[in-house]
N, C-alpha and C positions, 0 to 999 in steps of 0.2 A: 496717228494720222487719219485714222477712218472717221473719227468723229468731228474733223476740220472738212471734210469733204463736206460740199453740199451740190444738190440737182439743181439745176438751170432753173425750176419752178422758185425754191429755197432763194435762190440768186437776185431772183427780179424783185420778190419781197424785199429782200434786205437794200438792194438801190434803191424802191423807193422810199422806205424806212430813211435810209442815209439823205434824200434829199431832203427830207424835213427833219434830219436833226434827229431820228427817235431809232437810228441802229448805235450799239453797243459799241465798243471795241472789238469784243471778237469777232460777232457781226461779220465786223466791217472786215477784220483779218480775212474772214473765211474766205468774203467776197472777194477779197483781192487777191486771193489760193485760187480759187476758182476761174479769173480770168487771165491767170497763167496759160490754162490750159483751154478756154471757152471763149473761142472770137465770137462768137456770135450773143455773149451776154456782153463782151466789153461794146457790141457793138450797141446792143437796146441799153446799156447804162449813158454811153454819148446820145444817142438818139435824145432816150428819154430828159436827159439835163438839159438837152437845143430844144426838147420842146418846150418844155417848163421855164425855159429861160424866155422862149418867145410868148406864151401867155403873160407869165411877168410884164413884158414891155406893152404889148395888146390893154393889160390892165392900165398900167400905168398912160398909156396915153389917152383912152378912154376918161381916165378921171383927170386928164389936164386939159380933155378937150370937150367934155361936156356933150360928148355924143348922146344925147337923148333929144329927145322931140318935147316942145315947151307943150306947157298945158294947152296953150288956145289953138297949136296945130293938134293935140289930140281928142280934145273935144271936135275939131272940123273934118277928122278922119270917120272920127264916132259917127257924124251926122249925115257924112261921103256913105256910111257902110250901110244905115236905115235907108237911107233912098236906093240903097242896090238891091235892097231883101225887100222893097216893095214890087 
């Protein structure tokens, strides 16, 4: 059993290991041994998934909405900033 134990530090690695797919099985076992007994890592595993999930959507509408500035307004920003540094 001592070698299934891990510390809250061991914990947070392995969740976010698990969000991208790159913890093990036992890994993951340990991890879930662990939030048996550790509210406060099951709580930074929820956290951390709602955040990652909210970057996700942040990316995703970014790139369906073309949030950038076209060239001809960043050339007129460019030429906005010389006239303020004179």
């Amino acid at each position: 059993m001592g070698k299934l134990k891990i510390t809250c530090e061991e914990a947070t690695t392995i969740c976010t290991k698990a969000q991208y797919g790159e913890a093990s099985f036992l890994d993951k076992f340990k991890l879930n041994l662990h939030f048996v007994y550790c509210k406060t890592c099951r709580t930074f595993s929820r956290q951390n998934s709602e955040l990652s999930d909210m970057c996700a959507l942040a990316k995703k509408y970014q790139e369906k909405h073309k949030c950038c500035l076209s060239e001809a307004d960043k050339k007129a920003w460019k030429e906005k900033m010389k006239e303020l540094e004179k």
